[in-house]
C-alpha atoms as a printed R data frame, in Angstrom:
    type eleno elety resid chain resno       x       y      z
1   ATOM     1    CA   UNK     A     1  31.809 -33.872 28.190
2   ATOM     2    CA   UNK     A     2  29.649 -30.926 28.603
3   ATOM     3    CA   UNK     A     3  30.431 -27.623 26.514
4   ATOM     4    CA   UNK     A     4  28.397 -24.618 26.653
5   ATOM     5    CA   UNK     A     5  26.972 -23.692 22.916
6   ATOM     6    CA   UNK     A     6  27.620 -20.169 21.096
7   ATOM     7    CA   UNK     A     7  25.442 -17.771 20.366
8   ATOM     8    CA   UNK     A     8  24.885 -18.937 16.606
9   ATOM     9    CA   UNK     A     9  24.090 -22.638 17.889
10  ATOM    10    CA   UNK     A    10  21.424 -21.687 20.679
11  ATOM    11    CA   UNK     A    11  20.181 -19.542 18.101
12  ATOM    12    CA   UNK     A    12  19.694 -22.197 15.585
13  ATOM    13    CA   UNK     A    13  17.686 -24.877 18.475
14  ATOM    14    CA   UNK     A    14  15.677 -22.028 19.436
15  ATOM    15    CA   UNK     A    15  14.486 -21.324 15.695
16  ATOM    16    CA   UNK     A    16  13.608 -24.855 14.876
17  ATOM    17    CA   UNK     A    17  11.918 -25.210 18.404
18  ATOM    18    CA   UNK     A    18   9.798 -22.047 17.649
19  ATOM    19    CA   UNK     A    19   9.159 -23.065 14.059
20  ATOM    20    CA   UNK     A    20   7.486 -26.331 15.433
21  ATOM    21    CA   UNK     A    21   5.311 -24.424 17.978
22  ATOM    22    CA   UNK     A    22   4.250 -21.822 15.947
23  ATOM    23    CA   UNK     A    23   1.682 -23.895 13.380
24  ATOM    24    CA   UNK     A    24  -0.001 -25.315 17.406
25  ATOM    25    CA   UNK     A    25  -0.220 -21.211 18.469
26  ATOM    26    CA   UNK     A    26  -1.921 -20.013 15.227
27  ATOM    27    CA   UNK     A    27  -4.928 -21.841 16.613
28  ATOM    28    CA   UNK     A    28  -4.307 -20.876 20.199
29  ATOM    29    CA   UNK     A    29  -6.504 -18.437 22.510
30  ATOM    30    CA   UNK     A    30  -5.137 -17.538 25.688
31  ATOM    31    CA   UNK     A    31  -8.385 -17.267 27.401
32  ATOM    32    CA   UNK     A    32  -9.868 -21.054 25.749
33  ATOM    33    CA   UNK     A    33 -13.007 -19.597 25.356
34  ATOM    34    CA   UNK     A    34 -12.639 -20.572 21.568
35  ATOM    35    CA   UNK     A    35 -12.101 -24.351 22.861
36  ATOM    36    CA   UNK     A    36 -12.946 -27.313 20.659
37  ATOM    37    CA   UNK     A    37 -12.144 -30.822 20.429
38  ATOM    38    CA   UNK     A    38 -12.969 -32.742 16.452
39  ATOM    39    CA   UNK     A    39 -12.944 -36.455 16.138
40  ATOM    40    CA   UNK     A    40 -10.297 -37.489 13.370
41  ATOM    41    CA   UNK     A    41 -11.527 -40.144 11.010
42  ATOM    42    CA   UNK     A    42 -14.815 -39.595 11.827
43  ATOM    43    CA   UNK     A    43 -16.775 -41.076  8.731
44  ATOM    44    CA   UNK     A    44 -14.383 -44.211  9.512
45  ATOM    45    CA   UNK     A    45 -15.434 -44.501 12.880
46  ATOM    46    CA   UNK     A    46 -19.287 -43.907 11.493
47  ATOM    47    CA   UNK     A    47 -18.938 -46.801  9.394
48  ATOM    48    CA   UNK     A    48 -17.782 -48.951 11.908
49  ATOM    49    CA   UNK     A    49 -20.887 -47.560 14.719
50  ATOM    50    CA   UNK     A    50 -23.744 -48.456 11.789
51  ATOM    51    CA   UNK     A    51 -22.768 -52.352 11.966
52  ATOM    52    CA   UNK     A    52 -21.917 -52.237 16.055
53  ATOM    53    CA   UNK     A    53 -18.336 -51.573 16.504
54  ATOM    54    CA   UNK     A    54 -16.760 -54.601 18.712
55  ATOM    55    CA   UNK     A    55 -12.604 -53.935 19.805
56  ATOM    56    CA   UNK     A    56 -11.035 -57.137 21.465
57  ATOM    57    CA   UNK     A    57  -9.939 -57.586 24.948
58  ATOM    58    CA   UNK     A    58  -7.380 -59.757 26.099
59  ATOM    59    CA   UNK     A    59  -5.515 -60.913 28.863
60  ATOM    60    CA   UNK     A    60  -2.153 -59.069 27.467
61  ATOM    61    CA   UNK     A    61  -3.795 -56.000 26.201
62  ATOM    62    CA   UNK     A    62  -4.923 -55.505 22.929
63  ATOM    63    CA   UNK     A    63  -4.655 -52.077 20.892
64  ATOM    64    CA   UNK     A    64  -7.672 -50.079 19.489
65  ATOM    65    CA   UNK     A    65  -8.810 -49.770 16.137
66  ATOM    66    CA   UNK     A    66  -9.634 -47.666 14.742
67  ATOM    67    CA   UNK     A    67  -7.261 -45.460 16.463
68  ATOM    68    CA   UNK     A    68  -8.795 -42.744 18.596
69  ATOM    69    CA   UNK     A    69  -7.839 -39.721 17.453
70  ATOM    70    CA   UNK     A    70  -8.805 -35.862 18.131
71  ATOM    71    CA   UNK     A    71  -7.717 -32.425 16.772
72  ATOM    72    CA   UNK     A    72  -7.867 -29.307 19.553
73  ATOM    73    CA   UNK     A    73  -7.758 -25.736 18.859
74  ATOM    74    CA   UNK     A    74  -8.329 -22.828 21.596
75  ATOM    75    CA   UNK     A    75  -6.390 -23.648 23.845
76  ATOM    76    CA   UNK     A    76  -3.584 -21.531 25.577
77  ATOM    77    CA   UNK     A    77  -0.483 -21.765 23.338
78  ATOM    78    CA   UNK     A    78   1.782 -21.044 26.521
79  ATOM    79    CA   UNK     A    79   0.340 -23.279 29.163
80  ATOM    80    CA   UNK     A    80   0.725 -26.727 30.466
81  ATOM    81    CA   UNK     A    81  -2.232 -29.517 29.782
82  ATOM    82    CA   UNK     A    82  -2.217 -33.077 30.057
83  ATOM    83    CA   UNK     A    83  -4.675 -35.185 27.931
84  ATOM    84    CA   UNK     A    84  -6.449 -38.256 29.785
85  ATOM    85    CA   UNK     A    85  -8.251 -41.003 28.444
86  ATOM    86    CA   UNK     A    86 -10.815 -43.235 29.892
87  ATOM    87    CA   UNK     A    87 -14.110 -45.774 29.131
88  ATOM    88    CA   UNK     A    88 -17.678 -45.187 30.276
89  ATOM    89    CA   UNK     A    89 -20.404 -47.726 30.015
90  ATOM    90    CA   UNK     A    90 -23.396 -46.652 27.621
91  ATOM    91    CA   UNK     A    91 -26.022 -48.702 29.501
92  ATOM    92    CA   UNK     A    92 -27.035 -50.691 32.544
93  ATOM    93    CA   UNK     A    93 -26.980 -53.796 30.719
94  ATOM    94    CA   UNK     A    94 -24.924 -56.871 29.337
95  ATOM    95    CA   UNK     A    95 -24.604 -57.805 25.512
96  ATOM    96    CA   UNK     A    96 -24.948 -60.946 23.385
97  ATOM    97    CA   UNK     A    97 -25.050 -61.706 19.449
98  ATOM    98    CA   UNK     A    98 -27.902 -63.719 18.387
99  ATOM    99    CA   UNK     A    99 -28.856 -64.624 15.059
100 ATOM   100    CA   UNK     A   100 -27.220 -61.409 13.540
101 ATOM   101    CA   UNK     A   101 -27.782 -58.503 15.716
102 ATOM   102    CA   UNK     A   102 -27.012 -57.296 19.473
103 ATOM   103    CA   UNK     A   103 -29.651 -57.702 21.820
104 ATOM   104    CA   UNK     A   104 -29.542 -56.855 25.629
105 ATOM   105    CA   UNK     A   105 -28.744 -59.780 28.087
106 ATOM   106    CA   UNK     A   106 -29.411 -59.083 31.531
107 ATOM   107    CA   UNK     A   107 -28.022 -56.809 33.856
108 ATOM   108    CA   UNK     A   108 -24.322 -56.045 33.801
109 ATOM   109    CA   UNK     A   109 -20.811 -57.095 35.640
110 ATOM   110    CA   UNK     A   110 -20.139 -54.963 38.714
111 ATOM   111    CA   UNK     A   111 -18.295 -52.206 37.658
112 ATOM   112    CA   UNK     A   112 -14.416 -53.024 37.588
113 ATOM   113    CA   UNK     A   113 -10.990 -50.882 38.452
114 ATOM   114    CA   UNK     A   114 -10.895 -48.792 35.769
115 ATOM   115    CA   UNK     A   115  -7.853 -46.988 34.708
116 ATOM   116    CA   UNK     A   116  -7.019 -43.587 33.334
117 ATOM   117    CA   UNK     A   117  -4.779 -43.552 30.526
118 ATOM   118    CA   UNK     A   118  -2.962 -40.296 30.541
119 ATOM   119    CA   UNK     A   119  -0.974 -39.429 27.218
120 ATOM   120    CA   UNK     A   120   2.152 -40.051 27.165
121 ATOM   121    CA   UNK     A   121   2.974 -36.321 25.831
122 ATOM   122    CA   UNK     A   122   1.796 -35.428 28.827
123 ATOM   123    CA   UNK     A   123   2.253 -32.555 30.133
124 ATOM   124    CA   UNK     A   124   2.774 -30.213 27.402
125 ATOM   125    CA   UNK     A   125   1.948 -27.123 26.044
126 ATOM   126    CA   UNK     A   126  -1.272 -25.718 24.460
127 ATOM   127    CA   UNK     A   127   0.834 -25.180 21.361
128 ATOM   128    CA   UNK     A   128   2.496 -28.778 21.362
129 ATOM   129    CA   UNK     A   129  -1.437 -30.475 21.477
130 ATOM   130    CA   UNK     A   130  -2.580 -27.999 18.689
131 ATOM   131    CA   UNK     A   131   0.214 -28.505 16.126
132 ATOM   132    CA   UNK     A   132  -1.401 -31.963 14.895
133 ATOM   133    CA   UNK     A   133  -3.467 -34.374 15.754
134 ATOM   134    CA   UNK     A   134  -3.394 -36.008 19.125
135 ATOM   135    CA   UNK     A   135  -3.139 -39.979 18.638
136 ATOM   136    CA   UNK     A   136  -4.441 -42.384 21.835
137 ATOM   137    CA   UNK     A   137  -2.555 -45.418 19.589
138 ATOM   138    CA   UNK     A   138  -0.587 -46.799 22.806
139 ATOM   139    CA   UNK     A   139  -4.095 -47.748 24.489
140 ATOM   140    CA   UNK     A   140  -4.697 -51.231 25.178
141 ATOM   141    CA   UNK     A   141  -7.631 -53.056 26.464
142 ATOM   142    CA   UNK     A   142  -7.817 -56.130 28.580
143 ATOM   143    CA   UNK     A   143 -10.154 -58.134 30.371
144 ATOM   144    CA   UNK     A   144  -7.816 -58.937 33.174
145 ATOM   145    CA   UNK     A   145  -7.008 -57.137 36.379
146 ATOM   146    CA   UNK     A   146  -3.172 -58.094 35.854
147 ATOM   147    CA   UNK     A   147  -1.192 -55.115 37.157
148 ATOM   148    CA   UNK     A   148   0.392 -54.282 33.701
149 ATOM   149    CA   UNK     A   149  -1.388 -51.185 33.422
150 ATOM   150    CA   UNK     A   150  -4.178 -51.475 30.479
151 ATOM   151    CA   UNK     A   151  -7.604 -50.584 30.314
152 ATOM   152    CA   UNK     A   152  -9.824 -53.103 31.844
153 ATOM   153    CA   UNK     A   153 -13.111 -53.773 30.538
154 ATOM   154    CA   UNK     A   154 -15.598 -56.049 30.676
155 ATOM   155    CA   UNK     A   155 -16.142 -58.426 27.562
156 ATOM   156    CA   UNK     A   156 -20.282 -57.849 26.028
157 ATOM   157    CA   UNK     A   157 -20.427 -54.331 27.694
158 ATOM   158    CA   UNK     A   158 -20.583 -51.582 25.701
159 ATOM   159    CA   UNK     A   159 -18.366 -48.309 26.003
160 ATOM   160    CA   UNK     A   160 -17.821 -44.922 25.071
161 ATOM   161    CA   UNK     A   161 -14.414 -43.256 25.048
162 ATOM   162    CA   UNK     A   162 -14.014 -40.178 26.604
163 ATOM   163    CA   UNK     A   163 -11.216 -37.938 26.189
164 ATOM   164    CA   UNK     A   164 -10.263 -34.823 29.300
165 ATOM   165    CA   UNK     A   165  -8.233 -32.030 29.154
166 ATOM   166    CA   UNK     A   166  -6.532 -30.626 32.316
167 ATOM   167    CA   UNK     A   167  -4.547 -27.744 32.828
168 ATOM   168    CA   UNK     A   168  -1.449 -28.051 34.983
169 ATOM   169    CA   UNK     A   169   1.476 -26.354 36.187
170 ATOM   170    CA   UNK     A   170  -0.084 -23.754 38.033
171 ATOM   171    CA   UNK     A   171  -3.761 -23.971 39.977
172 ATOM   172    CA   UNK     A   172  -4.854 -27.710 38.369
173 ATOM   173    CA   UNK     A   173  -8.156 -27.786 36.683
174 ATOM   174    CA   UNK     A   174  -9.946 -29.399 34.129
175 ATOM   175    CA   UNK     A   175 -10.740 -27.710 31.105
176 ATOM   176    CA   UNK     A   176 -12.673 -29.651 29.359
177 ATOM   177    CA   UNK     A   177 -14.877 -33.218 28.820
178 ATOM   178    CA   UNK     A   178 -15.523 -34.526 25.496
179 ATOM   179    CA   UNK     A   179 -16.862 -37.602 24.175
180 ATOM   180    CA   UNK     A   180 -17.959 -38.865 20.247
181 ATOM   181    CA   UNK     A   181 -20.755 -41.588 20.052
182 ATOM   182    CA   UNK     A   182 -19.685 -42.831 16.771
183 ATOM   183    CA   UNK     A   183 -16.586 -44.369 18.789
184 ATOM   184    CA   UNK     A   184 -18.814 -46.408 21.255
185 ATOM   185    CA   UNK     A   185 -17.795 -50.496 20.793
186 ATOM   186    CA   UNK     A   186 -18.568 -53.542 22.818
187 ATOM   187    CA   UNK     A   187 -15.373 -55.383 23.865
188 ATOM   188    CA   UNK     A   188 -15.491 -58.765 23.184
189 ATOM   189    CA   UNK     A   189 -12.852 -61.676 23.549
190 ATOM   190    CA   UNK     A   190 -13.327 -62.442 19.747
191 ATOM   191    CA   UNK     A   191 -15.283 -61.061 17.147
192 ATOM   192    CA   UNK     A   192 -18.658 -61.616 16.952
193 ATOM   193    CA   UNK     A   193 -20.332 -59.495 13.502
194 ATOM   194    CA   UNK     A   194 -18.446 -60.700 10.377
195 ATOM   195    CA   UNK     A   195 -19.074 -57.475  9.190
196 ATOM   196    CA   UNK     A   196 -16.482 -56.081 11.561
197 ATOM   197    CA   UNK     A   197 -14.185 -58.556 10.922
198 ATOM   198    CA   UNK     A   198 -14.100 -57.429  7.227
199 ATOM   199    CA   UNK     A   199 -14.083 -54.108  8.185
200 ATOM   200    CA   UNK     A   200 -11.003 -54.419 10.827
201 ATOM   201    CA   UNK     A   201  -9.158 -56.235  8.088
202 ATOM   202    CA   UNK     A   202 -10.006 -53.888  5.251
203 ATOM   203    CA   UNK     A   203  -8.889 -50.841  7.065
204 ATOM   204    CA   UNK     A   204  -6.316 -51.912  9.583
205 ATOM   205    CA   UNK     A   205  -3.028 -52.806  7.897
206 ATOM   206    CA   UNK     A   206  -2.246 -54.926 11.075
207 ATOM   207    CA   UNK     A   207  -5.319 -56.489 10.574
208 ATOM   208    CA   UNK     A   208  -4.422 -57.765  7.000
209 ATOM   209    CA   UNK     A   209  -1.032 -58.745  8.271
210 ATOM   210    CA   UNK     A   210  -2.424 -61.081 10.614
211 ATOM   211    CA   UNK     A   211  -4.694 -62.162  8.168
212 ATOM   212    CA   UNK     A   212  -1.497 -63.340  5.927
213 ATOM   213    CA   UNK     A   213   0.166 -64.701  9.142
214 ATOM   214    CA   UNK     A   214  -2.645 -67.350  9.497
215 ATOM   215    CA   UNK     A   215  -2.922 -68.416  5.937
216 ATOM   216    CA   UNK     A   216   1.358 -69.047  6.146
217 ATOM   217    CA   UNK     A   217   0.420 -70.555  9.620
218 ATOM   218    CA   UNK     A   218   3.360 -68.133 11.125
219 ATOM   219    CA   UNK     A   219   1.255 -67.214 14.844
220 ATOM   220    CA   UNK     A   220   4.275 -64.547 15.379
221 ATOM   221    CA   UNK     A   221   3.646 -62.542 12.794
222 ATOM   222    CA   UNK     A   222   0.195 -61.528 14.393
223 ATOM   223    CA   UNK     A   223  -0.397 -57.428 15.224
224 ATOM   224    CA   UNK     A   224  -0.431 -58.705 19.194
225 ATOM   225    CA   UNK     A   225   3.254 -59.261 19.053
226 ATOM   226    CA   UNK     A   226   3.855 -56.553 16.902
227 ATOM   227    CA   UNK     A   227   2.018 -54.017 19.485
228 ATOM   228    CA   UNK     A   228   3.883 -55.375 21.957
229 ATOM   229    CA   UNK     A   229   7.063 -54.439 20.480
230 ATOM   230    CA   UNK     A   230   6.264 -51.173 20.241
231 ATOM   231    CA   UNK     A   231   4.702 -50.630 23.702
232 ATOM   232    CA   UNK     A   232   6.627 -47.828 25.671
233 ATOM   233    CA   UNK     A   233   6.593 -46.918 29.365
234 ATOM   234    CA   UNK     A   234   6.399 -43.340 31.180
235 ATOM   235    CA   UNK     A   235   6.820 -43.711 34.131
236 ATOM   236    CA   UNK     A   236   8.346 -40.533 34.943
237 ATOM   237    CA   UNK     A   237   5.127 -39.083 34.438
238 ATOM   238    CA   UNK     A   238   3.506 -40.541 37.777
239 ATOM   239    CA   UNK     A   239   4.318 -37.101 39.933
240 ATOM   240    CA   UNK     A   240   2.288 -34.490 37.890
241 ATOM   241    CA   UNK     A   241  -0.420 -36.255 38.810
242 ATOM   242    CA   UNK     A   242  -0.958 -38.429 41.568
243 ATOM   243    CA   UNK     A   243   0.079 -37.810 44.912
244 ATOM   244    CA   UNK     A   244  -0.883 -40.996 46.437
245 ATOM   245    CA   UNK     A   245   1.303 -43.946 44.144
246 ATOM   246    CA   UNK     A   246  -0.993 -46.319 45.294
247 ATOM   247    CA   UNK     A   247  -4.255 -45.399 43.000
248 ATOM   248    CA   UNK     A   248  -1.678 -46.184 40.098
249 ATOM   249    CA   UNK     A   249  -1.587 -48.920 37.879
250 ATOM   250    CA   UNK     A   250   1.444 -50.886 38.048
251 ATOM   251    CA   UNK     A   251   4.559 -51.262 35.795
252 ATOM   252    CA   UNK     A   252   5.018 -47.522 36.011
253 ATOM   253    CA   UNK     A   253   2.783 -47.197 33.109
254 ATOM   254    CA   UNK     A   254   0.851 -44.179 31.438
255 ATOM   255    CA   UNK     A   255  -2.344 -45.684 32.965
256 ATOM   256    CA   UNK     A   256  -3.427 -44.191 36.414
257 ATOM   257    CA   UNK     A   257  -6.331 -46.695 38.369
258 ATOM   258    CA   UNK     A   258  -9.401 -45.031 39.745
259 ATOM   259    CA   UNK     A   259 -12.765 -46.765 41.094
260 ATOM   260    CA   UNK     A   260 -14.692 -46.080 38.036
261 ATOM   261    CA   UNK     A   261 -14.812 -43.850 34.944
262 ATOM   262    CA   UNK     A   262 -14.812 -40.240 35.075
263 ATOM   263    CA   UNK     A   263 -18.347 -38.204 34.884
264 ATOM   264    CA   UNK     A   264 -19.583 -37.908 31.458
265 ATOM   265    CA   UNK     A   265 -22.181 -35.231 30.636
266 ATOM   266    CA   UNK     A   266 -25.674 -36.445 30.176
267 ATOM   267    CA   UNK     A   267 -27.462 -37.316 27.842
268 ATOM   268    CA   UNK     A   268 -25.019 -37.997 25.507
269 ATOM   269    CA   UNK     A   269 -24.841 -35.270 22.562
270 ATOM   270    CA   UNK     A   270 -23.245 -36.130 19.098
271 ATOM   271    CA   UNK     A   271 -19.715 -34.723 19.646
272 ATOM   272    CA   UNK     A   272 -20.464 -33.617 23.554
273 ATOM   273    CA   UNK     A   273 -17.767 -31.507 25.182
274 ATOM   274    CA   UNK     A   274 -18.370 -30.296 28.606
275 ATOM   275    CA   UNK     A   275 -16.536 -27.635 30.132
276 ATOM   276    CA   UNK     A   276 -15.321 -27.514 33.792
277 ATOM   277    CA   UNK     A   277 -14.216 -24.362 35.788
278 ATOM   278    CA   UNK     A   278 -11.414 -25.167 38.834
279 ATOM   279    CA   UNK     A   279 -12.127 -28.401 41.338
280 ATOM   280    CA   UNK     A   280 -12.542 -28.520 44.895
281 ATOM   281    CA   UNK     A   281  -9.740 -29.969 47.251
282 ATOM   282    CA   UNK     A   282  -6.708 -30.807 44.953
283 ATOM   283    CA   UNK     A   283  -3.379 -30.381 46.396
284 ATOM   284    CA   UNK     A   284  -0.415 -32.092 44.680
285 ATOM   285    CA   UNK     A   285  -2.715 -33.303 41.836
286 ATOM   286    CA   UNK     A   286  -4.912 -31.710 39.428
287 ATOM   287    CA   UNK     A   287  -7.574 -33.471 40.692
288 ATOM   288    CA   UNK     A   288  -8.364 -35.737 43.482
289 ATOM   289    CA   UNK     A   289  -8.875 -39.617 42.699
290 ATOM   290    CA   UNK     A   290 -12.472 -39.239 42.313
291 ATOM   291    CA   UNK     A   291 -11.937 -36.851 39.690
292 ATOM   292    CA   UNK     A   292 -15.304 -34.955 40.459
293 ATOM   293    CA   UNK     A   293 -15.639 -31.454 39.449
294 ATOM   294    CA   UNK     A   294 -17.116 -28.719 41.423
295 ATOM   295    CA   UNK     A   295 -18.933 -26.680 38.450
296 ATOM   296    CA   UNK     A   296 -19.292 -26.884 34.987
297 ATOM   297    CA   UNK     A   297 -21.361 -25.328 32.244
298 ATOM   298    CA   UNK     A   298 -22.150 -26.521 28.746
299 ATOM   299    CA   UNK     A   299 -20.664 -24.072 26.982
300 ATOM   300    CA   UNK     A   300 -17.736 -26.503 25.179
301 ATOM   301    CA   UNK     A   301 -17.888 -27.377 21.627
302 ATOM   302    CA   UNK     A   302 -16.329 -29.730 19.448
């Protein structure tokens, strides 16, 4: 049963609970003027963009690598954000690999549902997001429409992560846009540039593990099964922001289907963050499901 704690034990939980916090608030300003967003593993990601990144899509869902992830400071220590993740073309054109290199190929795929992955810390507070770096590991991207709740994408198109920032729990607006061109990849259904293949298994421990899985011909042991045995669910996150259950992707995932990506500032900046002032309309949700803001100004960094 239930028991209610003494003094000295609520005491104790609250000091390790502010300890935690207080390394995300050092970097915290209440009025996120100070905002800015840095790409973690940057040169890694750079090595990857000068050959042509590539990440695999598959019918299951396969995870990214390398692993997006992002560092914030300036934001409000004491308020409520939720980070979201989506995919936005580069280019009005397919890809293929000939003879080496990537070359255009025609014009591309009609655009496809694309989902939202929101992270599954979401919502938290400013000082939660700032006390280390936020990892998108749990993203997977497919190249099926099959209700599980990935990312879908189309195979030899070429994307660019972006990564939003919404404030929630009181009036819902965004805060903040930000995208990195050194993480832009074509998805393919297999790998294309030996290059990246010896980069993907030089860095990625999964990588190398699959590698040895083949050469002991144990199928198994490859990183798809071990992804999938760490995939979690959060469902419970479904009513901070969507009112309307249908634009969600199924399985009561962290992935949230709109009819396209979300606006990305143009042209594309190294490092571009934009940021966006409150948004027209919203009403249970921090934004309505075409996720359009009503003003913005460039004054973001990253």
């Amino acid at each position: 049963g239930c028991k209610k704690p003494s003094d000295c034990t609520v005491s104790r939980l609250l000091s390790v609970v502010e300890s935690e916090l207080q390394a995300g608030r050092d970097k915290g300003d209440p009025t996120e003027k100070q905002l800015q967003v840095v790409l973690e593993d940057a040169t890694l990601w750079q090595r990857f963009r000068e050959v042509t990144n590539e990440m695999i899509v598959t019918k299951n869902g396969r995870r990214m690598f390398p692993v997006l992830k992002i560092s914030v400071s300036g934001l409000d220590p004491n308020a409520m954000y939720s980070f979201l993740l989506d995919f936005a073309p580069t280019d009005g054109h397919r890809w293929k690999y000939v003879n080496g290199e990537w070359v255009p190929a025609g014009k591309p795929e009609p655009p496809n549902h694309s989902c939202v992955y929101i992270h599954p810390d979401s919502p938290n507070f400013g000082a939660h997001w700032m006390k280390a770096a936020i990892s998108f590991s749990k993203v997977k991207l497919t190249n099926k429409l099959n209700g599980s709740g990935q990312i879908m994408l189309n195979s030899l198109h070429k994307y660019e992560p972006q990564v939003h920032i919404v404030r929630v729990g009181g009036p819902h607006r965004m805060v903040m846009n930000c995208s990195f061109p050194e993480t832009q990849f074509i998805a393919v259904t297999a790998y294309q540039n030996e290059e990246i293949t010896a980069l993907k298994i030089k860095y990625n421990p999964f990588a190398k593990a699959f590698l040895d899985a083949k050469e002991r011909n144990h199928p198994k042991d490859a990183p798809e099964t071990v992804s999938e045995g760490q995939h979690m669910t959060y469902s419970h996150l479904g009513g901070w922001l969507l009112s309307n259950p249908e634009t969600m992707c199924a399985s009561g995932s962290s992935n949230y289907q709109y009819t396209g990506p979300l606006p990305l500032p143009a042209p594309h900046t190294p490092r571009s963050c934009e940021r966006y002032s409150a948004l027209r309309g919203h009403r249970a949700a921090p934004y309505p499901p075409s996720y359009m803001p009503r003003n913005h100004s460039p004054t973001g960094t990253a």
